[in-house]
C-alpha positions as CSV (number, residue, x, y, z in Angstrom):
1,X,-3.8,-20.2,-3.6
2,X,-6.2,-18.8,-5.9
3,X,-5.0,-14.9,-6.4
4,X,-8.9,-14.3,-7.6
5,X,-10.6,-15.4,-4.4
6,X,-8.5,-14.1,-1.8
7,X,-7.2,-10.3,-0.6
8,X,-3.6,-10.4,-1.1
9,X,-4.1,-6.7,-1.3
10,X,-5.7,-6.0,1.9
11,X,-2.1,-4.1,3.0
12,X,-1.6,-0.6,4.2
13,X,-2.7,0.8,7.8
14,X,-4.1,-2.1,9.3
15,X,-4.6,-1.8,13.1
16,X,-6.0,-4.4,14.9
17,X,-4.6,-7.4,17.3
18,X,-5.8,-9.8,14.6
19,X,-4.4,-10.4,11.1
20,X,-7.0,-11.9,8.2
21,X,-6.5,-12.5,5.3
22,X,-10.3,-12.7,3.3
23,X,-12.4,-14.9,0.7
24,X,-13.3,-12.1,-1.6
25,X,-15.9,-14.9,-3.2
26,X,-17.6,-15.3,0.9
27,X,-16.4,-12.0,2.5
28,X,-15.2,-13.9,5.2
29,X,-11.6,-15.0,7.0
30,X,-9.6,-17.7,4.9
31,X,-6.9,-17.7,7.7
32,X,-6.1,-16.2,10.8
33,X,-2.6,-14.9,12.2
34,X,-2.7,-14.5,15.9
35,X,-0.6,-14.4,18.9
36,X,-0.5,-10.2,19.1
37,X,0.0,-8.8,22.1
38,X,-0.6,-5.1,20.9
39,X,-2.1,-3.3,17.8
40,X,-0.7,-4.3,14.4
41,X,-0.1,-2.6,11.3
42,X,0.7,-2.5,8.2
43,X,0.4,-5.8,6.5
44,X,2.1,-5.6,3.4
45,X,2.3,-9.1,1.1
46,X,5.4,-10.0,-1.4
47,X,5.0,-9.5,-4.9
48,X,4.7,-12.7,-5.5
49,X,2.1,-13.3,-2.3
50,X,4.1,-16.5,-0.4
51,X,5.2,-13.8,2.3
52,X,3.6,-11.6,4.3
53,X,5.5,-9.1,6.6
54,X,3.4,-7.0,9.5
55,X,4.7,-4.3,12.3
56,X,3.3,-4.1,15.7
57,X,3.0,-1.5,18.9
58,X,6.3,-3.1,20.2
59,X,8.7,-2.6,17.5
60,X,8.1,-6.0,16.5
61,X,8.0,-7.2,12.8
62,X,6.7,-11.0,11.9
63,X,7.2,-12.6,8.4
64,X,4.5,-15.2,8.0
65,X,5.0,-18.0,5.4
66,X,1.2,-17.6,3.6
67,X,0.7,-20.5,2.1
68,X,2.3,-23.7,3.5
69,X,2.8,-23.1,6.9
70,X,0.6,-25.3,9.2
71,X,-2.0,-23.4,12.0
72,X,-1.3,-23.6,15.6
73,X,-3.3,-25.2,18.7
74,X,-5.6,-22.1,18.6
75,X,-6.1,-22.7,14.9
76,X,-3.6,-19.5,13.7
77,X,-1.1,-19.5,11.5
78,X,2.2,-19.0,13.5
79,X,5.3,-16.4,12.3
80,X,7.8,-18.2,10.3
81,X,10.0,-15.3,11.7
82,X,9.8,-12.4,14.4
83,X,12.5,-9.7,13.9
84,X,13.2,-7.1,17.4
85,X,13.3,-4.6,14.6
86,X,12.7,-1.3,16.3
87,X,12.5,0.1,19.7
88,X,9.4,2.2,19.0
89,X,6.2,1.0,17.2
90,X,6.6,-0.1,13.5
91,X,3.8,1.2,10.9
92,X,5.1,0.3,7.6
93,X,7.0,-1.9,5.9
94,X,8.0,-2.9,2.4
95,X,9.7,-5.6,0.3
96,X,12.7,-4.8,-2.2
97,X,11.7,-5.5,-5.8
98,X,13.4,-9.0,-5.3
99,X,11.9,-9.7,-2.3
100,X,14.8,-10.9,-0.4
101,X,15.3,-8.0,1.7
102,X,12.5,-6.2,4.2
103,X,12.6,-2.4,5.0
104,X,11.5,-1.6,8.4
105,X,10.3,2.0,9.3
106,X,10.1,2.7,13.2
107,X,8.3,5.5,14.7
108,X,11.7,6.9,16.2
109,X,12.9,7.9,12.5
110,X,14.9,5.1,11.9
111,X,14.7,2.5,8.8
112,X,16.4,-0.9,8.9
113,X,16.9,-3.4,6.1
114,X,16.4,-7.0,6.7
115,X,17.8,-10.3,4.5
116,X,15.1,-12.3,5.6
117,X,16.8,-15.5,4.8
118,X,19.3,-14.7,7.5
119,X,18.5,-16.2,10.7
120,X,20.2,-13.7,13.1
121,X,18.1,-10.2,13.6
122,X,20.9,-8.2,12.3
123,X,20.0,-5.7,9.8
124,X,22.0,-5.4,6.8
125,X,21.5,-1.9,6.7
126,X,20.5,1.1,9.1
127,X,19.6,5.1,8.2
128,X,19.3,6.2,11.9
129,X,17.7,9.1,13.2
130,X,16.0,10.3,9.7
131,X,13.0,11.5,10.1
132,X,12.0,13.8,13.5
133,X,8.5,12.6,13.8
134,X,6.9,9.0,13.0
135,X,7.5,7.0,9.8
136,X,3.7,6.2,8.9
137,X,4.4,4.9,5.2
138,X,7.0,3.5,2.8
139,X,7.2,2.5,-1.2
140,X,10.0,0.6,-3.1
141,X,11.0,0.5,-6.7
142,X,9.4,-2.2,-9.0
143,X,12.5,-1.9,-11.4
144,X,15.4,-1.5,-8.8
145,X,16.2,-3.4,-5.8
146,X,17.9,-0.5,-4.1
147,X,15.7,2.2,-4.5
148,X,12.3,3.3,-2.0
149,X,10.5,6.0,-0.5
150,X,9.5,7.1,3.1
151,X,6.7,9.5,4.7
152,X,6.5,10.9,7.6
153,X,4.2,13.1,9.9
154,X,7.5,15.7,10.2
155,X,6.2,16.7,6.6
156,X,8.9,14.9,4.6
157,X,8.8,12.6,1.7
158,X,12.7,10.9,1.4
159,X,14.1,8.9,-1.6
160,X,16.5,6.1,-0.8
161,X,19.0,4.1,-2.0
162,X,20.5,1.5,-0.4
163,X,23.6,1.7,-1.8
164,X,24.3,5.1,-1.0
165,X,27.1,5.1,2.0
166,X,26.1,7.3,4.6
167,X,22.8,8.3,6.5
168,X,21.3,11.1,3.4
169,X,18.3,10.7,1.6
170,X,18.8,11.1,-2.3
171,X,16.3,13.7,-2.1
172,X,13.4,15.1,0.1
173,X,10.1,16.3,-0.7
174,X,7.9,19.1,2.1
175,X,4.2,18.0,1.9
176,X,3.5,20.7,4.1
177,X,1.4,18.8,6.1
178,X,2.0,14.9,8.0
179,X,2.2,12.7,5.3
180,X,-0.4,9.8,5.8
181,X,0.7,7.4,2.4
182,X,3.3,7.3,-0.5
183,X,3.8,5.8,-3.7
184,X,6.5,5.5,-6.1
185,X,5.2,5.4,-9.5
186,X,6.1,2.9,-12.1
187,X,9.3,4.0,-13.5
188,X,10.9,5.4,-10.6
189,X,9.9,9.0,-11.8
190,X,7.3,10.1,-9.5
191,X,6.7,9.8,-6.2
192,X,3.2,10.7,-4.9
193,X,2.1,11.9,-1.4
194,X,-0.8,12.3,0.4
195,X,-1.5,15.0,3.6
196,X,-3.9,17.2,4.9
197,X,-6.2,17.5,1.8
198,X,-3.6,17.4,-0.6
199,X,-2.4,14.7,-3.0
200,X,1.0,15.3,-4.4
201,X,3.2,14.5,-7.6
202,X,7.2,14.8,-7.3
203,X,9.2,14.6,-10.2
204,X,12.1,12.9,-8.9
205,X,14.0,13.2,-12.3
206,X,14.2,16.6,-11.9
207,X,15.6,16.8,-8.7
208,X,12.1,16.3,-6.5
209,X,10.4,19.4,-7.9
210,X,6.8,19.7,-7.2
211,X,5.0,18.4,-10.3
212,X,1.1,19.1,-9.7
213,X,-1.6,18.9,-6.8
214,X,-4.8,17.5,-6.6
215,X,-7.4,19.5,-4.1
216,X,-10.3,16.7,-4.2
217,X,-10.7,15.9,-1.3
218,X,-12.3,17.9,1.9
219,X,-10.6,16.1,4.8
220,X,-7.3,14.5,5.3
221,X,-6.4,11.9,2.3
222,X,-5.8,8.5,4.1
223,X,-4.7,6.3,1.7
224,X,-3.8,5.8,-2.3
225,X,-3.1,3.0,-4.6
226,X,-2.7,2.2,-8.8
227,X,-5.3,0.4,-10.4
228,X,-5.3,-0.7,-14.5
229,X,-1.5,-1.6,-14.6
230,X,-0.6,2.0,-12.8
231,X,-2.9,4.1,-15.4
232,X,-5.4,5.0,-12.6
233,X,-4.8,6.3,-9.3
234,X,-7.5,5.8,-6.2
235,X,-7.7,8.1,-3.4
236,X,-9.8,7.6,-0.4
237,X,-9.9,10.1,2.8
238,X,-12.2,10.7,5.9
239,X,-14.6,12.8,4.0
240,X,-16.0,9.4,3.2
241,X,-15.0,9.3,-0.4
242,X,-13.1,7.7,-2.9
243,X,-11.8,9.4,-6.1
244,X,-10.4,7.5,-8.8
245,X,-7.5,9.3,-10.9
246,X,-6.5,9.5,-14.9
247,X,-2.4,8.9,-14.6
248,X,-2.1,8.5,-18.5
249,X,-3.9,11.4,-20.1
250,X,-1.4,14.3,-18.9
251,X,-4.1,16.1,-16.8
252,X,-4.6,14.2,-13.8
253,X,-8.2,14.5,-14.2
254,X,-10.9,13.7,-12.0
255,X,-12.7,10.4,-13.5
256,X,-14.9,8.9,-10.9
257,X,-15.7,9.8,-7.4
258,X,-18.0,7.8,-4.8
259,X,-19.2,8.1,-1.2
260,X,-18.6,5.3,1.6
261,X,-20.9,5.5,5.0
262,X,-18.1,5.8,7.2
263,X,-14.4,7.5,7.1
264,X,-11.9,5.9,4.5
265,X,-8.8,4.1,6.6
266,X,-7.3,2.3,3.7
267,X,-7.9,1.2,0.2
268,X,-6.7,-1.2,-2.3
269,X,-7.3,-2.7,-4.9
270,X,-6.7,-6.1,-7.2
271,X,-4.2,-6.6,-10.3
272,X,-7.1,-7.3,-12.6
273,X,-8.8,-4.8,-11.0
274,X,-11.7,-7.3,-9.7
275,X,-11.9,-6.4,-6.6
276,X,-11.4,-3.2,-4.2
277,X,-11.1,-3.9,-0.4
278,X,-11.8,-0.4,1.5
279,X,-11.2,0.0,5.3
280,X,-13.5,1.7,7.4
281,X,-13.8,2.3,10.9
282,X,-15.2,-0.8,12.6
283,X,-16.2,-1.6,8.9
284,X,-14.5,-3.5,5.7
285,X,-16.0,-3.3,2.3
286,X,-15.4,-5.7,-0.4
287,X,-16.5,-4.9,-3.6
288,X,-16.3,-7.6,-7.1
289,X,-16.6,-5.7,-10.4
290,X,-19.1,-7.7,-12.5
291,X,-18.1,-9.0,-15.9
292,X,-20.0,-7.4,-19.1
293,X,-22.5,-9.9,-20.2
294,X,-22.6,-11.5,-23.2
295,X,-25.5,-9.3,-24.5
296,X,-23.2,-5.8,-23.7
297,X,-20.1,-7.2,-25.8
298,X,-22.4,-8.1,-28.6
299,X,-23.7,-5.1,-28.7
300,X,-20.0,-3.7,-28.1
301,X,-18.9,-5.9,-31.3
302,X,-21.8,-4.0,-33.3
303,X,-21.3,-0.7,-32.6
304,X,-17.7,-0.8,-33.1
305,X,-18.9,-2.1,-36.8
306,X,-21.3,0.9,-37.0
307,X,-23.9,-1.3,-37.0
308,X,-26.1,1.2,-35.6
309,X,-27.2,-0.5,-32.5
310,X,-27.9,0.9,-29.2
311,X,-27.8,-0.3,-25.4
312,X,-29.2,1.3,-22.9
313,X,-29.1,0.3,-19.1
């Protein structure tokens, strides 16, 4: 697969009894997964995009093999593996840094831990009974294997280790409102959530103390992700906007902020920062950022020799 024509970021609060996965270059479906009886959601891809893990309205979590694995009669791609993962609908889920293991969140407050290169659906791991109201969002570490985050509409943003013995949380965070998404920045020092209007920094060094809060937005904030190798920070909400974020400058600062024509689902966005998918109701958006031409880094080359040249679009 070529990572720069197809969505393998196209992975947080899917819903839908149809999985695609898109041509950015066409806008349309590359491949199909199918056989859904109910809503999925989730979709979430491996770091390293062969795997692709999705929940369902049943409790139900399929791995699907992304790249080799051959289409069926009806011309979709089959699971390579169904896990009975939770007795209540599953929204999120997340791979460990590794990707070996799958965390499993369940809307009955329970998370399970999956080797996926076990056969039997035994979980290697369970926290039961850890949240009092449904899991809608999950994070993990991109420097340890053991460490990720959980949100919740009961408020609560948890930190986990895996190792911990036991059923506690290393910490936990009140958003004061249902928490709709959750990051874990890079470097395992800040988590972020998103509720109500609210986006959220944590500093979970010190403890989980409340680090800052942006009031952007004017309805409930939907969805976040990084952009520009986690210096940038996109928000998107259902007052039809996106707002894009300064992460390295100390201020959080507004930078950018545009309008969509219809409520903001989900969001994501590229490694190179190419392309932004943004989910709508009833409506995707793909969007390619165009390259500077030859004439704008010419003139870039100039200026930055004080040639005293001047572009203007």
């Amino acid at each position: 697969m070529d990572e720069t024509k197809e969505i393998h970021f196209l992975n947080k609060n899917l819903a839908s009894f149809q999985l695609a996965v898109y041509d950015t270059t066409i806008c349309e479906p590359l491949t199909t997964y199918g056989r859904f009886k109910q809503a999925v959601y989730g979709a979430r891809f491996r770091r390293d995009g062969k795997l692709l893990a999705v929940g369902d309205e049943e409790g139900k979590v399929r791995l699907f093999n992304v790249r080799k694995q051959a289409a069926s009669s009806d011309g979709k791609k089959a699971p390579l593996r169904i896990f009975k993962a939770h007795e209540s609908a599953v929204h999120t889920v997340v791979f460990t840094r590794s990707g070996r293991t799958l965390i499993t969140m369940g809307d009955e407050g329970c998370i399970k831990l999956w080797d996926i290169t076990e056969t039997k659906s035994i979980p290697l791991k369970v926290f039961s009974d850890v949240h009092s109201d449904h899991i809608r969002c999950c994070d993990a570490s991109t420097l340890s294997d053991h460490l990720f985050v959980s949100g919740s509409y009961d408020h609560t943003a948890k930190v986990w280790n895996t190792e911990t013995e036991g059923n506690q949380a290393l910490m936990s965070m009140d958003h004061g409102s249902p928490i709709e998404q959750i990051l874990l920045l890079p470097g395992d020092a800040f988590v972020v959530t998103a509720g109500g209007q609210l986006i959220k920094f944590w500093n979970v060094a010190s403890g989980g103390v409340l680090h800052h809060t942006l009031h952007h937005h004017h309805k409930t904030v939907t969805s976040l992700c990084l952009a520009s190798k986690g210096t940038r920070l996109l928000s998107g909400g259902l007052d039809k906007r996106v707002n894009v974020f300064s992460l390295d400058s100390g201020d959080y600062r507004l930078l950018y902020s545009f309008s969509l024509p219809a409520q903001v689902l989900t969001l994501s966005i590229s490694s190179n920062d190419k392309f932004i998918a943004i989910g709508m109701v009833n409506l995707l958006q793909i969007s390619m950022r165009n390259e500077p031409g030859k004439l704008e880094e010419s003139l870039k080359a100039a200026q930055a020799e004080n040639a005293g040249l001047e572009y203007h679009k």
